[in-house]
N, CA, C and O of each residue as an XYZ file, in Angstrom:
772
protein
N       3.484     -8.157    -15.117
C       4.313     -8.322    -13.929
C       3.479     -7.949    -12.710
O       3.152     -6.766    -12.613
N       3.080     -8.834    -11.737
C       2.655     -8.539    -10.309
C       3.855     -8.357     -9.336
O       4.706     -9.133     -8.902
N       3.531     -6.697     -9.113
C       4.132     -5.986     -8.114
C       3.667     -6.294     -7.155
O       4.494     -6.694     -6.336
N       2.710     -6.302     -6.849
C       1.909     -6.729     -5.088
C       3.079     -7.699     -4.637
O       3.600     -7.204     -3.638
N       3.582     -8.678     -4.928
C       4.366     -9.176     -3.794
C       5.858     -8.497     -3.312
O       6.529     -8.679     -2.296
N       6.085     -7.567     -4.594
C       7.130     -6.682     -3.947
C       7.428     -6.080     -2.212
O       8.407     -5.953     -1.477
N       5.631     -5.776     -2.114
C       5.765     -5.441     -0.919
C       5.572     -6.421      0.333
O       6.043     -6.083      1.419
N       4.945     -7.525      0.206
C       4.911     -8.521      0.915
C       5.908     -7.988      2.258
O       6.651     -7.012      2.363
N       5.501     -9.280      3.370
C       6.133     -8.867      5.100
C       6.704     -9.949      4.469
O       6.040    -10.660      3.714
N       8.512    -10.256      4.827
C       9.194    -11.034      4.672
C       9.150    -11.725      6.015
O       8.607    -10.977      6.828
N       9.602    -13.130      6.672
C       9.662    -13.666      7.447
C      10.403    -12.842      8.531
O      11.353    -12.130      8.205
N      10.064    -12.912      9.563
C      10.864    -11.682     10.773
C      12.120    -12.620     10.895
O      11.853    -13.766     10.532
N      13.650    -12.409     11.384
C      14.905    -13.122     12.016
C      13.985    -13.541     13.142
O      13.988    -14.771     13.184
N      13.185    -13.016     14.084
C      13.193    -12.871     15.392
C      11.357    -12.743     15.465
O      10.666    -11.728     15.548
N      10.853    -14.533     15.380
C       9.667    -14.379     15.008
C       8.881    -14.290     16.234
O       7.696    -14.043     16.014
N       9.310    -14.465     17.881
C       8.847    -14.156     19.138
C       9.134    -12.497     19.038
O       8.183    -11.721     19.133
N      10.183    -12.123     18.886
C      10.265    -10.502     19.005
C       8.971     -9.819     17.977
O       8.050     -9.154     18.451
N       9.114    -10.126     16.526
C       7.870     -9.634     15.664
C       6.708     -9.792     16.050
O       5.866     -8.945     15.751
N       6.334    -11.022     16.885
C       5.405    -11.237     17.531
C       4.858    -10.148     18.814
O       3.845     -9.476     19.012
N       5.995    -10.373     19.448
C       5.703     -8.780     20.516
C       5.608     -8.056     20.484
O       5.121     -7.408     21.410
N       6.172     -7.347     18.896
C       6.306     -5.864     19.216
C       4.645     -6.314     17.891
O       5.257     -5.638     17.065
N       4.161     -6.483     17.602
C       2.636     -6.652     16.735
C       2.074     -6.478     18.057
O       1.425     -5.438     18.168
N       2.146     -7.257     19.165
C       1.097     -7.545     19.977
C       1.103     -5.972     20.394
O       0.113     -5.334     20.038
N       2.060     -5.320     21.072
C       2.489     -3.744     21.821
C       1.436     -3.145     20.950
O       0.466     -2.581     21.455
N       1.616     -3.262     19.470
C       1.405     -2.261     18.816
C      -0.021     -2.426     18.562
O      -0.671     -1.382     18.507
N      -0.602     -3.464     18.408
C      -1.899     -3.249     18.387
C      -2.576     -3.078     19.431
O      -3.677     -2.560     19.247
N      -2.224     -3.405     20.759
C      -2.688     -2.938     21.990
C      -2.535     -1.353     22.329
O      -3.298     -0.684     23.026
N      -1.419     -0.945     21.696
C      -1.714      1.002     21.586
C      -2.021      1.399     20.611
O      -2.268      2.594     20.447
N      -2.078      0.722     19.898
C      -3.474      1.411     18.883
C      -4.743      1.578     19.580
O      -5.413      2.607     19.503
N      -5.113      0.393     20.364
C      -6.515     -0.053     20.532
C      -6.883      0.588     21.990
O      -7.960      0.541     22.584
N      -5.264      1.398     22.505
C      -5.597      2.656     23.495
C      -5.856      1.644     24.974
O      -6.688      2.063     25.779
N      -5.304      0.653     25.207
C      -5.212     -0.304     25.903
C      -4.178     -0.545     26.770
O      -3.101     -0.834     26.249
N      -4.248     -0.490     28.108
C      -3.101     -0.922     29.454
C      -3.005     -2.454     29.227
O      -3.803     -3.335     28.908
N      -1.786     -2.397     29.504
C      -1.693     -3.880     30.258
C      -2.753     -4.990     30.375
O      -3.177     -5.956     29.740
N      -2.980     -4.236     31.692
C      -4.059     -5.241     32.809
C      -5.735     -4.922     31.735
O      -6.738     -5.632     31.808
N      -5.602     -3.912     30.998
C      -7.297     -3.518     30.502
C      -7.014     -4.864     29.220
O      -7.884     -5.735     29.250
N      -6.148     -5.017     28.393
C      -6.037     -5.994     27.399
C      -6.012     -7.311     28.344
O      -6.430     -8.406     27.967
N      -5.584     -7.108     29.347
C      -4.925     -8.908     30.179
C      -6.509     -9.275     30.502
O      -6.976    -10.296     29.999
N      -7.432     -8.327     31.453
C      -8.718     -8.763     31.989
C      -9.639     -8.720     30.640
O     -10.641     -9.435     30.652
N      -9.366     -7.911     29.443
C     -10.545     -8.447     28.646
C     -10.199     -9.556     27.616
O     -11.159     -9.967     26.964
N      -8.566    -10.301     27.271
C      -8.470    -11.209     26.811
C      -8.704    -12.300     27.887
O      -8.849    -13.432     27.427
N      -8.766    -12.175     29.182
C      -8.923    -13.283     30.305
C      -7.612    -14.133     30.449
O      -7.577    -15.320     30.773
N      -6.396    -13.223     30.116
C      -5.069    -14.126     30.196
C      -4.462    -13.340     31.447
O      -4.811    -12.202     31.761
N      -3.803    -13.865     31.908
C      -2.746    -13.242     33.295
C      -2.027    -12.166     32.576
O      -1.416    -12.369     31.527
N      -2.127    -10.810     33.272
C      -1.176     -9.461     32.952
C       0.229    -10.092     33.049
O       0.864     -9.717     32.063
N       1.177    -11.118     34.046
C       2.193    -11.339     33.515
C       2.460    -12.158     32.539
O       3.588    -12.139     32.045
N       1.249    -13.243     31.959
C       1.624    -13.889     30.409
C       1.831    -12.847     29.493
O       2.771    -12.906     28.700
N       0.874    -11.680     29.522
C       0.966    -10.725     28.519
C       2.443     -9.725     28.686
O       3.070     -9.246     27.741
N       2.766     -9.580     30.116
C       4.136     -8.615     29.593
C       4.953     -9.563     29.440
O       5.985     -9.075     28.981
N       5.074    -10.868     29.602
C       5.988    -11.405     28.688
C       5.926    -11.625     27.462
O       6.899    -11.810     26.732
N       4.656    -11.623     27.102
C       4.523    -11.630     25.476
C       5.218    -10.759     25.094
O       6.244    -11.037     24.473
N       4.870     -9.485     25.350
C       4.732     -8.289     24.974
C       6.703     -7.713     25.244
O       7.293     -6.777     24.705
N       7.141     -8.579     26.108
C       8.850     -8.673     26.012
C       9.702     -9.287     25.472
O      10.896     -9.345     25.766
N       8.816    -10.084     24.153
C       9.058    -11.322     23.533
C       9.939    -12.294     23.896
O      10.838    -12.851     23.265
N       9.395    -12.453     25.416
C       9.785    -14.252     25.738
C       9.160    -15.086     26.467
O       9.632    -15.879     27.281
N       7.551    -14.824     26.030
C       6.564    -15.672     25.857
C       6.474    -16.896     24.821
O       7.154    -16.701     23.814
N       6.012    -17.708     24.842
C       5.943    -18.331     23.998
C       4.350    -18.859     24.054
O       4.093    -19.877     24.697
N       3.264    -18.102     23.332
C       1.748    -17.932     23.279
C       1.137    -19.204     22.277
O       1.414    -19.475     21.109
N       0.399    -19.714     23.028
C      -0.650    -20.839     22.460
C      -1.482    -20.187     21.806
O      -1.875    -19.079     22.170
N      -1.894    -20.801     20.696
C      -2.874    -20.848     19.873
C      -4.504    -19.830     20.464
O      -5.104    -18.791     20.190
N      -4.580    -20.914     21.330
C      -5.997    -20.292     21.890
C      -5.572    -18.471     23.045
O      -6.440    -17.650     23.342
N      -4.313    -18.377     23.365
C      -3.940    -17.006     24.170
C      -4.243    -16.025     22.539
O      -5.136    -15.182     22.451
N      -3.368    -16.353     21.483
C      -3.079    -15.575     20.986
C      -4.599    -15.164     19.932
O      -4.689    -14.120     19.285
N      -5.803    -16.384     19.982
C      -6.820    -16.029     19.409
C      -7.782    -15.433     20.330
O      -8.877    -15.117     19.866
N      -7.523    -15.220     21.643
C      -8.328    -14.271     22.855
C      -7.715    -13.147     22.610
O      -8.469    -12.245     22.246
N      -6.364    -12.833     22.699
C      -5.874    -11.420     22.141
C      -6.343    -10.892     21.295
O      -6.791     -9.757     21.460
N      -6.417    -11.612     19.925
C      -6.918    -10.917     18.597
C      -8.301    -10.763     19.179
O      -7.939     -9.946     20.027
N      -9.305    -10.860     19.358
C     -10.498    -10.849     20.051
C     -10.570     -9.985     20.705
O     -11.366     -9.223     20.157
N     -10.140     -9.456     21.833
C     -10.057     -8.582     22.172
C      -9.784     -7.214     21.935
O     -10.375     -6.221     22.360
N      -8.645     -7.328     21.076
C      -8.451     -6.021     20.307
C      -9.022     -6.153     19.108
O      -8.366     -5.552     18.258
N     -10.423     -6.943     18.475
C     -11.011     -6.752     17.412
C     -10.061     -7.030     16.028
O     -10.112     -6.332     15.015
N      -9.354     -7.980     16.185
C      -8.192     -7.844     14.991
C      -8.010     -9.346     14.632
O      -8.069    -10.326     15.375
N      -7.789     -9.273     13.391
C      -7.134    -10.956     12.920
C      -5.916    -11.237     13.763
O      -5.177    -10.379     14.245
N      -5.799    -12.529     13.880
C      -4.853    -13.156     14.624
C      -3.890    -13.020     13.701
O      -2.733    -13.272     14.039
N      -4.153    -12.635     12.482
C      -2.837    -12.373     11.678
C      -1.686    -11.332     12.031
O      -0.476    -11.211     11.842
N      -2.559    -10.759     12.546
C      -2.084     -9.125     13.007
C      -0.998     -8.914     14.131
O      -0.075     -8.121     14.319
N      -1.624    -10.165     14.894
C      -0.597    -10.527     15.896
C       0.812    -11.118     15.676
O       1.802    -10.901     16.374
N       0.704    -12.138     14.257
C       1.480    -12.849     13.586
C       2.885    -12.105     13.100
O       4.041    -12.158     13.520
N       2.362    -11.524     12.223
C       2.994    -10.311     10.989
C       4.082     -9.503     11.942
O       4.095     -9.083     13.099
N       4.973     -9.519     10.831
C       6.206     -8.820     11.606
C       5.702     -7.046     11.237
O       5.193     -6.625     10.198
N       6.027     -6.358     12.363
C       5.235     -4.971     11.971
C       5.736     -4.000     10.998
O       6.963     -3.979     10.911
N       5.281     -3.428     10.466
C       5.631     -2.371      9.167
C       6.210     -1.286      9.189
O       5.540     -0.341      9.606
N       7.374     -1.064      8.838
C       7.829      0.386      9.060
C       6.977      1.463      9.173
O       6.082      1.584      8.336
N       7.136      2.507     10.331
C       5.837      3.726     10.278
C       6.099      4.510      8.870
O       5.243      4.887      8.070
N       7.495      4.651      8.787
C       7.943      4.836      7.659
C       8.560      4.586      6.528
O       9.740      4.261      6.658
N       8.060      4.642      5.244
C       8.433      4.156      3.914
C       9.342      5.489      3.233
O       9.179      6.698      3.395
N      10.086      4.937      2.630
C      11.018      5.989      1.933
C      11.293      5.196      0.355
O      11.819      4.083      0.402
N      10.984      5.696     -0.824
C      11.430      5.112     -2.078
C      11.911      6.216     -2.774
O      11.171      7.081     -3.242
N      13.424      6.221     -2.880
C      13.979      7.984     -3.143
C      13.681      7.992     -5.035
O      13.627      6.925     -5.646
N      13.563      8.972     -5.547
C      13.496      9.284     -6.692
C      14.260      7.785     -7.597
O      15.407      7.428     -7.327
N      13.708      7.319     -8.276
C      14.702      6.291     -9.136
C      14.863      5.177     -8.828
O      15.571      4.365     -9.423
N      13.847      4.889     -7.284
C      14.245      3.511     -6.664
C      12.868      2.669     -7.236
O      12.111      2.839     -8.191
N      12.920      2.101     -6.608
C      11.620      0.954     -6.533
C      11.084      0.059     -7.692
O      11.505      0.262     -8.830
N      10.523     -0.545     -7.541
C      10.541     -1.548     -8.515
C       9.447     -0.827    -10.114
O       8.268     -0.539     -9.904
N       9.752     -0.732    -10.839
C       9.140     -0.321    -11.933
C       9.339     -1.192    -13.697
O      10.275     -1.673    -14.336
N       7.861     -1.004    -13.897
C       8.209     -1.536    -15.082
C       7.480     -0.316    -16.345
O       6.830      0.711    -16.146
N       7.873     -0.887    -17.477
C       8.017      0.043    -18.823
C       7.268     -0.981    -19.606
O       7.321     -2.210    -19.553
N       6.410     -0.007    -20.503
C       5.145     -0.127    -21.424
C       5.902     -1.051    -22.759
O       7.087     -0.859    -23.030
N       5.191     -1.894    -23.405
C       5.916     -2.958    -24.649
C       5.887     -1.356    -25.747
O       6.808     -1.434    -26.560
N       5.433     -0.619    -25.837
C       5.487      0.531    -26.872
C       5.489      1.798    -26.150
O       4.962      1.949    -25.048
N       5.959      2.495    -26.656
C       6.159      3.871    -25.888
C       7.217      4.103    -24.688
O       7.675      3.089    -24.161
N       7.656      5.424    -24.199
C       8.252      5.705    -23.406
C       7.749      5.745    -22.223
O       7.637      6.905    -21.827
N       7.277      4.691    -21.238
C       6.447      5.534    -20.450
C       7.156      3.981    -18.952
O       7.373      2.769    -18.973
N       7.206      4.685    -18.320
C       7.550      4.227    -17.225
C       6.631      4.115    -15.267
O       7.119      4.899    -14.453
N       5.727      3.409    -14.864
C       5.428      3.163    -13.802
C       6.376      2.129    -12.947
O       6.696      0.959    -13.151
N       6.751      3.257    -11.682
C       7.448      2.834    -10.406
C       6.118      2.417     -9.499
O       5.078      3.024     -9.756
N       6.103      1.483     -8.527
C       5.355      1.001     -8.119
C       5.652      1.860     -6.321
O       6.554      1.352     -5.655
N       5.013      2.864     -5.798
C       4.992      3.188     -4.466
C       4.420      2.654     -3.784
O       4.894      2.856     -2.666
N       3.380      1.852     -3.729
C       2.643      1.622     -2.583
C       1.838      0.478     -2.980
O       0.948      0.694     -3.802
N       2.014     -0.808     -2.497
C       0.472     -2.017     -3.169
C      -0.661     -1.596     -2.120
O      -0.666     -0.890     -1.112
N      -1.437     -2.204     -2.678
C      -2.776     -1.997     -1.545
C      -2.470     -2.933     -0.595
O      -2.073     -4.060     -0.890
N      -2.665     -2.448      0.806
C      -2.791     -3.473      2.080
C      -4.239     -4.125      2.006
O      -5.168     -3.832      1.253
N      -4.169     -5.074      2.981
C      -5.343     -5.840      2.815
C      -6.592     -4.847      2.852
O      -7.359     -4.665      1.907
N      -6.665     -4.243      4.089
C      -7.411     -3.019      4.119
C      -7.743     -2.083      3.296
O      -8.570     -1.284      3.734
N      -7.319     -1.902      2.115
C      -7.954     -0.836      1.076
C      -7.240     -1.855     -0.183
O      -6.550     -2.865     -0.320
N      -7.923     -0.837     -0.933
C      -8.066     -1.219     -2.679
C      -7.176     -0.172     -3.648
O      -7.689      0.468     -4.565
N      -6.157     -0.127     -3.389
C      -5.465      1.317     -4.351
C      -4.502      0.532     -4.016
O      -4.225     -0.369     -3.225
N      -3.918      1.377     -5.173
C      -1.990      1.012     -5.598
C      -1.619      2.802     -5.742
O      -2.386      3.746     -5.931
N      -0.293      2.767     -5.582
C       0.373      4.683     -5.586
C       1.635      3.711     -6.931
O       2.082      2.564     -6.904
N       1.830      4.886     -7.971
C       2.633      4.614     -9.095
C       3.250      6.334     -9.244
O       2.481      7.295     -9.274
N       4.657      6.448     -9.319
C       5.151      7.285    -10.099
C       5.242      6.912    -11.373
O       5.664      5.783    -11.622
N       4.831      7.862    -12.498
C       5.240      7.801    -13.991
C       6.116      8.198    -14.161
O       6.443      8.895    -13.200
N       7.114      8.184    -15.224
C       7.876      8.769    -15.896
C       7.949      8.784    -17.361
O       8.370      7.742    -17.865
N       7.661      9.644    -18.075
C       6.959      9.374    -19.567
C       7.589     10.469    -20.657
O       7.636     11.633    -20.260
N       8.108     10.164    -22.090
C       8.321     10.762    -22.750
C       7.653     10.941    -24.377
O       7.676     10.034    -25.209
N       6.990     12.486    -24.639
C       6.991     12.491    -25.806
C       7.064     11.115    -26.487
O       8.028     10.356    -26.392
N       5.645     10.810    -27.369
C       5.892     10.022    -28.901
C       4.181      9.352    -28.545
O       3.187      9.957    -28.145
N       4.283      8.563    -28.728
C       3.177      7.881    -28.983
C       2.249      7.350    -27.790
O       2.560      6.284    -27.258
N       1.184      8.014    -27.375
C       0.612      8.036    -26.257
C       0.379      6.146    -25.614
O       0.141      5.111    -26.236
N       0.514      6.325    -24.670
C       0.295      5.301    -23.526
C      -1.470      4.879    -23.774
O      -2.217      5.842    -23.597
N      -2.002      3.858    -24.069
C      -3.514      3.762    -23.943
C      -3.488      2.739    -23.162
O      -2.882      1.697    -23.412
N      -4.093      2.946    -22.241
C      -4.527      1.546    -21.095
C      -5.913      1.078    -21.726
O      -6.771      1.631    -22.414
N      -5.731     -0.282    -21.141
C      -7.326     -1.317    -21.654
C      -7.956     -0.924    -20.266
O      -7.371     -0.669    -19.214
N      -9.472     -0.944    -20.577
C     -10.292     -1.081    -19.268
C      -9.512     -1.927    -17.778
O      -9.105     -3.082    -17.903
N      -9.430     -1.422    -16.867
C      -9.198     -2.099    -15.888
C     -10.967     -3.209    -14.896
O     -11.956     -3.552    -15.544
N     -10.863     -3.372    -13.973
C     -11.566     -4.181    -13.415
C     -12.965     -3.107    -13.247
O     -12.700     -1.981    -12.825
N     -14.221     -3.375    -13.515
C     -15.221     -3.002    -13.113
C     -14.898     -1.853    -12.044
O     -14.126     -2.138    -11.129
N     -15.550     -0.339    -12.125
C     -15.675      0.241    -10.853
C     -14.083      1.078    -10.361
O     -13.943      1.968     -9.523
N     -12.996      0.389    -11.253
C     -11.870      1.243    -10.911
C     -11.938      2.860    -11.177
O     -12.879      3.260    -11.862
N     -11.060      3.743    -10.708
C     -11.019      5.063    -10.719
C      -9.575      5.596    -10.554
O      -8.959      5.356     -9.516
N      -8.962      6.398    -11.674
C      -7.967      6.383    -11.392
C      -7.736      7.986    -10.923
O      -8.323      8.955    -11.405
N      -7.090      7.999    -10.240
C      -6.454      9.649     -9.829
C      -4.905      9.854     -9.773
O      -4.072      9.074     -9.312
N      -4.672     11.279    -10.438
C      -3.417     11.985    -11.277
C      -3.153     13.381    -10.100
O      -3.850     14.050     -9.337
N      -2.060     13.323    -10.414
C      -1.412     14.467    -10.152
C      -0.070     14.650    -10.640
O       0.967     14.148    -10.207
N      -0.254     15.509    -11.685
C       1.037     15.907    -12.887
C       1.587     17.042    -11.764
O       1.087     17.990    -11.159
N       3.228     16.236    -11.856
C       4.535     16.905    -11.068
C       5.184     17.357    -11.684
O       6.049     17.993    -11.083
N       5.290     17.391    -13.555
C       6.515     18.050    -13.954
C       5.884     17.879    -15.620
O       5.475     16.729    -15.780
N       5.746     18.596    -16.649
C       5.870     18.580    -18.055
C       4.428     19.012    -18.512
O       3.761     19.966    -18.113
N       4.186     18.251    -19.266
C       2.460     18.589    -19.883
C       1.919     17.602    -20.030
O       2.837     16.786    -20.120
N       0.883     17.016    -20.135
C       0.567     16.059    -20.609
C      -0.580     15.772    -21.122
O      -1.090     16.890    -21.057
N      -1.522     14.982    -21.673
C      -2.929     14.529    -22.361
C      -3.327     13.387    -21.446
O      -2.607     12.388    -21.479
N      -4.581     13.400    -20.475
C      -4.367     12.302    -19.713
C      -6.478     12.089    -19.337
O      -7.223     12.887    -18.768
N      -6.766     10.877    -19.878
C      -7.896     10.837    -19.093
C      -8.464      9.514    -19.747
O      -7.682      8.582    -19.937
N     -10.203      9.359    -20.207
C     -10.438      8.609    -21.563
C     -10.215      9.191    -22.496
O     -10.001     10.390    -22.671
N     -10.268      8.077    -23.386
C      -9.890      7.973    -24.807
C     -10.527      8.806    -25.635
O     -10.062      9.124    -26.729
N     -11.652      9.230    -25.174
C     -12.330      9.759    -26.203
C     -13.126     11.251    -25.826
O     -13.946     11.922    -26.453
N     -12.360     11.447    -24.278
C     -12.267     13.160    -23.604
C     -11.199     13.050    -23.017
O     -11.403     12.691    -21.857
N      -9.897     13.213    -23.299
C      -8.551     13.174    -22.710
C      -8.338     14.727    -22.318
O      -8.961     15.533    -23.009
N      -7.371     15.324    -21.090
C      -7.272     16.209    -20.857
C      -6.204     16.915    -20.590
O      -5.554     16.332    -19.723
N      -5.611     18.096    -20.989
C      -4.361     18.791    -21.089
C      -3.978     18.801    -20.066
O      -5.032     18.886    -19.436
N      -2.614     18.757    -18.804
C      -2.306     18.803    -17.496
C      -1.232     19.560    -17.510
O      -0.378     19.334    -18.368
N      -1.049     20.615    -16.565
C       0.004     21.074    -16.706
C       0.492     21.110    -14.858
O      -0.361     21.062    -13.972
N       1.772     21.189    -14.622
C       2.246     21.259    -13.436
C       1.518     21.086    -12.268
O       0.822     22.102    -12.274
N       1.055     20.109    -10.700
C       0.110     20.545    -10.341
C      -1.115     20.132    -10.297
O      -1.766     19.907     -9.276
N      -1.571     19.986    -11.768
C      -3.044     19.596    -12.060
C      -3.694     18.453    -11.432
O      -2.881     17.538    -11.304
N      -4.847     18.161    -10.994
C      -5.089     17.155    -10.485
C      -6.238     16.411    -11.246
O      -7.222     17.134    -11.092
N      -6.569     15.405    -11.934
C      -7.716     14.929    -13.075
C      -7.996     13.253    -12.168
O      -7.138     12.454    -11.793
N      -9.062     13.198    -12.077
C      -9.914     11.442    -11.421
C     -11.048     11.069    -12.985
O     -11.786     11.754    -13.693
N     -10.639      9.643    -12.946
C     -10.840      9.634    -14.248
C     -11.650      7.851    -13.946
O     -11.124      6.981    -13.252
N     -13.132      7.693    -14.756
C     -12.700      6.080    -14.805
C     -11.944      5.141    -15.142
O     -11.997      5.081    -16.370
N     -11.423      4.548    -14.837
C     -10.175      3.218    -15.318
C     -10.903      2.261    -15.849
O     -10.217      1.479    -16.506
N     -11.913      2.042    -15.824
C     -13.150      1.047    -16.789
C     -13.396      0.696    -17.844
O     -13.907     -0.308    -18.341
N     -12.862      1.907    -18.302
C     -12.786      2.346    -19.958
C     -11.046      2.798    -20.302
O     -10.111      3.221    -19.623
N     -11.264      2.423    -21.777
C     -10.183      2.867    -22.410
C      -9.549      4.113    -21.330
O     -10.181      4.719    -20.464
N      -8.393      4.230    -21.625
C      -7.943      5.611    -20.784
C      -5.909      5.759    -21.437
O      -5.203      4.816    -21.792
N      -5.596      6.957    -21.386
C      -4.670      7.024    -22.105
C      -3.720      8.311    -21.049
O      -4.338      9.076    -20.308
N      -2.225      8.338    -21.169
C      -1.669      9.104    -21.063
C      -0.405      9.289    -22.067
O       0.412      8.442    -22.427
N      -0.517     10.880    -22.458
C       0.414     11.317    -23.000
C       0.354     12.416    -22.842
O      -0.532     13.269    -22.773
N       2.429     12.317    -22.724
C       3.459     12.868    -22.476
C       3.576     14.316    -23.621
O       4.118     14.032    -24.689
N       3.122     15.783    -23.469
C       4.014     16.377    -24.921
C       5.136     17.386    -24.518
O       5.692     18.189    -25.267
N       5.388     17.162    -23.005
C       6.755     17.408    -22.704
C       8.023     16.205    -22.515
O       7.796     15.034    -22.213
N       9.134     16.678    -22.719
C      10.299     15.799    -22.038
C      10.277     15.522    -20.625
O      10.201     16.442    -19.811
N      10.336     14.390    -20.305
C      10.733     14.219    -18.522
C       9.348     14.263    -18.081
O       9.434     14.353    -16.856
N       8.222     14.250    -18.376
C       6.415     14.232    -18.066
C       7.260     13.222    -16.972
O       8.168     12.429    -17.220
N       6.216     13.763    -14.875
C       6.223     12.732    -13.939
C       4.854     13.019    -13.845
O       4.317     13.583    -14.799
N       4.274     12.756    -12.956
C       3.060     12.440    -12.240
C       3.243     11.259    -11.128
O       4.171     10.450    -11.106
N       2.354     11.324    -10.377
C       1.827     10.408     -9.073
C       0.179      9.945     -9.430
O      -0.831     10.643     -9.339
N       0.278      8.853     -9.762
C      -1.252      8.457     -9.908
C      -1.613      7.254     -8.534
O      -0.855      6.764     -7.697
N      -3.194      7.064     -8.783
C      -3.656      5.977     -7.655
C      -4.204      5.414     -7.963
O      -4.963      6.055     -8.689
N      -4.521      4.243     -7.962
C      -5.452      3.543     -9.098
C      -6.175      3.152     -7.326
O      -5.636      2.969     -6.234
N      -7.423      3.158     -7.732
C      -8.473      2.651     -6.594
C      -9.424      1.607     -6.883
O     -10.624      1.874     -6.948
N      -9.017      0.523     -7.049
C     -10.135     -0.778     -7.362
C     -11.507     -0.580     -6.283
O     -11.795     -0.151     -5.165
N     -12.174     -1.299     -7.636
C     -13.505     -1.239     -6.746
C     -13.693     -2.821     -5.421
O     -14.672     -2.892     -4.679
């Protein structure tokens, strides 16, 4: 099952407004006035605060001098903007469960274009350990056991975790987790190379 599109930007209602408030936002990121973004994209400061009030309506070539200016894909400008904040309360989010064993990954976080990691809550019980196959060349995975005990690393130096513990492990190779408490969580990260 590919989770990555779980998180996908859905189409904005209000694709001039998503548009404006991208443009705002990457222009204060990029620590930028008005008139300092208007004179170094070479567009008129009032095309831009109307952009930027979303009721512009920006050509092709305005909106690829913008991205230019603030050093950014024109995608960036596109994209409806991202909550500053994410919230996935205990029990939510999309998760799937292992064909054998008790073991459960919730999916927190896909990688943005910008980095290479995924965030997974486990949830895992006692019985027959979890063994993952090599992942992609160069992966690395990192743990942090939140609740039970567990056996967690490669296959063939696995390591005891208790409450807390924190273990970075290659994902390249065989690699296994098990649970020898009830209710075993953890927060792992998988970091592609």
């Amino acid at each position: 099952m590919d989770l990555s599109t779980t998180f996908e930007s859905r189409p904005a209602a209000d694709p001039l407004g998503a548009m404006a408030a991208s443009i705002k936002r990457e222009r204060e990121r990029a620590g930028l006035s008005l008139s300092e973004l208007a004179k170094s994209a070479g567009v008129a400061k009032s095309t831009l605060s109307q952009l930027e009030a979303g009721v512009g309506n920006p050509s092709v070539e305005t909106l690829w001098a913008l991205a230019a200016a603030l050093d950014v894909p024109v995608s960036r400008l596109i994209e409806a903007p991202r909550a500053r904040v994410g919230v996935i309360r205990a029990g939510e989010g999309p998760s799937t469960r292992a064909e054998r064993g008790n073991y459960v990954a919730t999916l927190l976080a896909a990688s943005p274009a910008h980095a290479r990691r995924d965030i997974y809550r486990l949830r895992v019980q006692p019985g027959k350990p979890r063994v993952s196959k090599p992942h992609m060349p160069g992966t690395t995975e990192h743990l942090v056991l939140a609740t039970g005990r567990a056996r967690v690393g490669p296959v063939d130096a696995p390591v005891e975790l208790f409450p807390g513990d924190f273990i970075s492990y290659a994902g390249d190779v065989p690699h296994l987790f098990e649970a020898l408490e009830p209710e075993t969580t953890a927060v792992i990260v998988i970091e592609h190379a």
